[in-house]
BAGU-325622 format. One line per field, with one value per residue: residue number from 1; x, y, z of N, C-alpha, C in turn. Coordinates in pm, whole numbers, plus 50000, padded with zeros to 5 digits. Layout:
i: NUM;...
n.east: X;...
n.north: Y;...
n.up: Z;...
ca.east: X;...
ca.north: Y;...
ca.up: Z;...
c.east: X;...
c.north: Y;...
c.up: Z;...
//
This chain:
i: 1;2;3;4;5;6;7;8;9;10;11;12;13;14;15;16;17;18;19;20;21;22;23;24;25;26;27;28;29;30;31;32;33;34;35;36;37;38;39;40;41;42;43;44;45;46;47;48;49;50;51;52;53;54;55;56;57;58;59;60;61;62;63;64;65;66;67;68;69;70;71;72;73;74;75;76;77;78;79;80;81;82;83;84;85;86;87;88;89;90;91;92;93;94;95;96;97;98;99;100;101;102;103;104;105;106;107;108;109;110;111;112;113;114;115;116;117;118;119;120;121;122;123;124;125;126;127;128;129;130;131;132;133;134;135;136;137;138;139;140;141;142;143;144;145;146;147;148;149;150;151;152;153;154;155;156;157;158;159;160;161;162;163;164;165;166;167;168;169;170;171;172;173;174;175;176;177
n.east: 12710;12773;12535;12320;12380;12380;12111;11966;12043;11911;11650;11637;11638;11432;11276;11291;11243;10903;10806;10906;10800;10501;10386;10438;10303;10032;09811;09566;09365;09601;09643;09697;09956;10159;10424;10583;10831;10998;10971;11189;11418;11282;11277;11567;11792;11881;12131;12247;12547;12532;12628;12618;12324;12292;12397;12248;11973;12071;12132;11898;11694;11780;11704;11472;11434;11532;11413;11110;10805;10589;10248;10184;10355;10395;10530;10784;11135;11472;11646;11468;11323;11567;11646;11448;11401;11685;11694;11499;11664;11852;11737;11648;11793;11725;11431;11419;11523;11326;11068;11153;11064;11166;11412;11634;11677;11662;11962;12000;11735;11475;11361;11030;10674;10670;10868;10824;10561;10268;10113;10358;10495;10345;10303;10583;10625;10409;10515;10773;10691;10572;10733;10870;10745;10628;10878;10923;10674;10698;10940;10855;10704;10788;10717;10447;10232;10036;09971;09750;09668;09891;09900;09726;09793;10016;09937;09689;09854;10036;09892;09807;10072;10168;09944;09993;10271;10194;10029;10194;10390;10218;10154;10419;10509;10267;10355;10590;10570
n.north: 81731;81903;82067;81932;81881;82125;82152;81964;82097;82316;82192;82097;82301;82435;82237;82204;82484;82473;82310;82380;82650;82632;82378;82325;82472;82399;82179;81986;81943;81806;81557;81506;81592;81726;81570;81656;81690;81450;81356;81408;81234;81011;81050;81063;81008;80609;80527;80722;80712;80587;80690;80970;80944;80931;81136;81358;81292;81338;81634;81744;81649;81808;82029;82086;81998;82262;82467;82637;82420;82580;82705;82531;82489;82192;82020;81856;81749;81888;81671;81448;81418;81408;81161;81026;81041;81016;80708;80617;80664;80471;80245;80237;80113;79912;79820;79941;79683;79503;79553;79563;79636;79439;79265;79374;79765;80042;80180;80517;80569;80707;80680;80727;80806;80837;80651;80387;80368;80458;80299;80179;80350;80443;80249;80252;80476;80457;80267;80341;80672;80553;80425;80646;80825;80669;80598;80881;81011;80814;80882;81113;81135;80978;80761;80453;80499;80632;80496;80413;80641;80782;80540;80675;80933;80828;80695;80892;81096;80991;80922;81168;81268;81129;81160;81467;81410;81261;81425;81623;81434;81409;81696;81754;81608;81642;81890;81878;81767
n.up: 67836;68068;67992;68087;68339;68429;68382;68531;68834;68829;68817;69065;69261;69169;69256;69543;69603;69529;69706;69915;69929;69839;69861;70150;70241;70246;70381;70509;70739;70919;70786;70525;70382;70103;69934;69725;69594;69625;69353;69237;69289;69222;68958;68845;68604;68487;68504;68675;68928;69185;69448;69327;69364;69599;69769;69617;69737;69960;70027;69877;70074;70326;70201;70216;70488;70643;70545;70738;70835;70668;70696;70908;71100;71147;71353;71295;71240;71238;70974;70921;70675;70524;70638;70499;70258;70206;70227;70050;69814;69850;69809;69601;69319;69399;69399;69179;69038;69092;68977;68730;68411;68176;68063;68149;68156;67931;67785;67847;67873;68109;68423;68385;68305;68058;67946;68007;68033;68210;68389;68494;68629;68777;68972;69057;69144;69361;69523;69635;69751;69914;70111;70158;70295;70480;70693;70710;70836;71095;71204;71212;71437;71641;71765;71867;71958;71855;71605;71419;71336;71212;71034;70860;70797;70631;70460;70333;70246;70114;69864;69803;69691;69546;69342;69252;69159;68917;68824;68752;68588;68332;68261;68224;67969;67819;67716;67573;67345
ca.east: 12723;12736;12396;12281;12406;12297;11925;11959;12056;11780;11532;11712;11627;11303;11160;11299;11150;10834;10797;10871;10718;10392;10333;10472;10175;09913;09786;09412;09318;09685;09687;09752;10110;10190;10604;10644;11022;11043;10962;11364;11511;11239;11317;11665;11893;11914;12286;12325;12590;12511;12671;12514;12187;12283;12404;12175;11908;12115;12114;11740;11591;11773;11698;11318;11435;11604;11309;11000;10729;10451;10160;10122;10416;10416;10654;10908;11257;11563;11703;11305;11331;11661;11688;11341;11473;11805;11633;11464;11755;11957;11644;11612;11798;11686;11321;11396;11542;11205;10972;11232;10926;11203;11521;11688;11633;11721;12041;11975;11680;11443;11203;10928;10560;10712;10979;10784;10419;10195;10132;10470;10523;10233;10380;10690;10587;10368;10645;10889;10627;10459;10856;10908;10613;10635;10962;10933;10535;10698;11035;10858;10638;10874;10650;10353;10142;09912;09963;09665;09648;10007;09921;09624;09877;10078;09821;09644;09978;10076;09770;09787;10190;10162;09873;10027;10380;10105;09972;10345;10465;10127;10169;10513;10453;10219;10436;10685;10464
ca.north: 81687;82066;82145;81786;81861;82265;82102;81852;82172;82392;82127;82021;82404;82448;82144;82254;82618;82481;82234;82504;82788;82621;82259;82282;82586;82318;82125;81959;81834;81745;81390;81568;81681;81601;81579;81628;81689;81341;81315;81465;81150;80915;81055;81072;80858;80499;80589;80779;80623;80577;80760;81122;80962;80924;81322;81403;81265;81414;81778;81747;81640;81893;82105;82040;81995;82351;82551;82599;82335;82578;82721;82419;82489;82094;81982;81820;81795;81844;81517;81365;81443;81380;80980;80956;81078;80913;80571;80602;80674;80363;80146;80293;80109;79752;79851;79928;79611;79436;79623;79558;79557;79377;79201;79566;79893;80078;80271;80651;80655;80771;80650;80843;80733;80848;80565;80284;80350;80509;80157;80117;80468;80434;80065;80266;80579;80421;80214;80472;80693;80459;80396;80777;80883;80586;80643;81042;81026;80731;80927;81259;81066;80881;80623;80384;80563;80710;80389;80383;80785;80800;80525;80760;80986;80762;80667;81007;81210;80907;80922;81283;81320;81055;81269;81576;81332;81194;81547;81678;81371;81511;81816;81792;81518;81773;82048;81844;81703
ca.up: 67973;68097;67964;68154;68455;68489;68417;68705;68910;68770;68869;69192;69316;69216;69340;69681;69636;69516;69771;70096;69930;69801;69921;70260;70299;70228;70454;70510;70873;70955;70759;70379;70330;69949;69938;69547;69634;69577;69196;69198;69309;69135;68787;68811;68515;68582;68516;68778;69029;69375;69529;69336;69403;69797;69776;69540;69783;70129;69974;69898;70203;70445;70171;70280;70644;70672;70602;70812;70784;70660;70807;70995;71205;71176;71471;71183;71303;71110;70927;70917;70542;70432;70648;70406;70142;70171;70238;69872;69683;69871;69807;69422;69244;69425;69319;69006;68962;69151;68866;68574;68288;68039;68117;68177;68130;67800;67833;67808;67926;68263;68471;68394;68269;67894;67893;68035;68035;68332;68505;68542;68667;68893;69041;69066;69248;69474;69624;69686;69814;70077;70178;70184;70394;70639;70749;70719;70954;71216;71234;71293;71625;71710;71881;71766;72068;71736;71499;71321;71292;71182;70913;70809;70752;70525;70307;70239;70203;69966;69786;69731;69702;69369;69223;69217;69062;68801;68741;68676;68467;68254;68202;68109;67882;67700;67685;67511;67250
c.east: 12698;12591;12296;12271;12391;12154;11911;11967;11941;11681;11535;11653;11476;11204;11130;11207;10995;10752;10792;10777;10562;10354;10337;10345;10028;09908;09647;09414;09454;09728;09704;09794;10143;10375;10570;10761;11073;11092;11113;11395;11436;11302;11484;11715;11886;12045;12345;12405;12522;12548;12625;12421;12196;12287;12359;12026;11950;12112;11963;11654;11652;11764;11577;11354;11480;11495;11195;10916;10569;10338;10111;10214;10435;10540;10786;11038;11354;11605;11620;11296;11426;11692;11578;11392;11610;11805;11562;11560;11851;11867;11605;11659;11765;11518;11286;11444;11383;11075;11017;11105;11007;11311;11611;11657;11745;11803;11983;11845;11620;11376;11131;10815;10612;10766;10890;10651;10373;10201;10219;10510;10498;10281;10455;10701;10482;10443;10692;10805;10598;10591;10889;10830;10587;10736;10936;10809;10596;10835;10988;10741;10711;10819;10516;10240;09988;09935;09887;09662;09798;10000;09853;09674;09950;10021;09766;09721;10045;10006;09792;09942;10179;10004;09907;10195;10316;10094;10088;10393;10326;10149;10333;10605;10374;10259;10554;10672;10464
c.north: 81803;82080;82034;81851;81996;82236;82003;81998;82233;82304;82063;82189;82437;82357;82153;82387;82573;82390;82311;82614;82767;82493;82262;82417;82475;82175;82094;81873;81762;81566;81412;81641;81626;81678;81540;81657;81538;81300;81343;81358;81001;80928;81086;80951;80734;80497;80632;80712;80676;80675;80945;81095;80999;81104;81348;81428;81339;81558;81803;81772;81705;82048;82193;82079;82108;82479;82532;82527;82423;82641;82632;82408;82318;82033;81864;81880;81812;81688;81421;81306;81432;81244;80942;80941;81008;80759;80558;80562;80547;80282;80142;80161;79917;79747;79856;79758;79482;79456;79635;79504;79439;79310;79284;79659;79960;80174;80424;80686;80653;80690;80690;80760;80772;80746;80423;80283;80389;80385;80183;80226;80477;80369;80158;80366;80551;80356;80274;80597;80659;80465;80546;80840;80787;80564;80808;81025;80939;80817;81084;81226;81038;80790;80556;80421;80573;80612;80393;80548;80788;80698;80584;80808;80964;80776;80789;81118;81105;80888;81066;81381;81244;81154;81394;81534;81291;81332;81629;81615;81431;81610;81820;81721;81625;81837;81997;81797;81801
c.up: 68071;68122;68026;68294;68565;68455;68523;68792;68925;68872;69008;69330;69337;69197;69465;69684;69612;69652;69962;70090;69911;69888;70057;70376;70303;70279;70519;70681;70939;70921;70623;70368;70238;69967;69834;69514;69565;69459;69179;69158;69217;68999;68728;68718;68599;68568;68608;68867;69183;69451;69490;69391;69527;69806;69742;69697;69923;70121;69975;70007;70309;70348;70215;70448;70675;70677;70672;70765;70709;70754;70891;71111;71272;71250;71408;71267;71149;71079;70920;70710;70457;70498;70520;70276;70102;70173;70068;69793;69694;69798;69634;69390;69294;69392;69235;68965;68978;69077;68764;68498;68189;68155;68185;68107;68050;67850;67775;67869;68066;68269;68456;68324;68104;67819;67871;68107;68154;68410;68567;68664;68800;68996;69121;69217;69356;69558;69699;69722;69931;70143;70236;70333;70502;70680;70801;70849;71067;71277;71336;71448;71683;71817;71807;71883;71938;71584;71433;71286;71178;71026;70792;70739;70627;70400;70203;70158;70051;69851;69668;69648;69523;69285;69154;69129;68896;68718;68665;68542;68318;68174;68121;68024;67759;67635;67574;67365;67117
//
């Protein structure tokens, strides 16, 4: 349980460091920001209670919201990233039950494309994505002045936020092998 719960930490840290120090530097034309922060709260236990995910998820996203946005100096406020973020993790486990592949989901294990096949993965993380990134892009306007730019936004950052989730579950899928 110990050795569980210092690898949730582990990976709880440097998703945040990888996510301010690397992703939040990269940035194409102002409509591709990939938030792979997320994959945290996707691949957490379906065990988990509610209430870690909610903290789990409120720690995260002002973990995101606390440092600078990046060479983009993107005009991000605080708490943009942890209502997104905390909107996922409420919305988790009614999703999961909206994409249940079987009758329920096998105790012990994850969400991840390992348990229950890439499709599913895919299905999964595109959801909670599109939900992430269109709250997080309308929160940080705060107006529908730039509606169709703003859903630009959505789309390409959601596009490119699940590739680099795909390219992770991948690789360390491989590594495990």
């Amino acid at each position: 349980m110990i050795d569980q719960l210092n690898r949730y930490l582990v990976r709880f840290f440097l998703v945040i460091f990888f996510q301010v120090l690397i992703l939040n530097n990269l940035q194409f034309s102002g409509y591709i920001n990939p938030y792979f922060y997320i994959w945290y709260i996707l691949v957490l236990p379906f065990e988990t209670p509610g209430w870690v995910l909610l903290l789990a998820a409120f720690f995260l996203g002002l973990g995101v919201d606390v440092f600078p946005q990046g060479i983009s100096g993107n005009g991000s406020t605080i708490g943009t990233h942890t209502a997104a973020t905390l909107l996922i993790a409420f919305m988790r486990p009614t999703i999961l039950r909206w994409i249940n592949p079987r009758d329920e989901y096998e105790s012990g294990t994850f969400p991840d494309s390992k348990n229950y096949g890439i499709l599913w993965f895919l299905a999964y993380a595109m959801i909670m994505t599109s939900i992430h990134h269109f709250v997080l892009f309308f929160l940080e306007d705060l107006s529908f002045r730039d509606f169709f730019r703003t859903i630009l936004r959505v789309f390409l950052s959601s596009v490119f936020t699940i590739g680099f989730i795909l390219l992770w579950e991948g690789i360390r899928f491989r590594v495990h092998r």
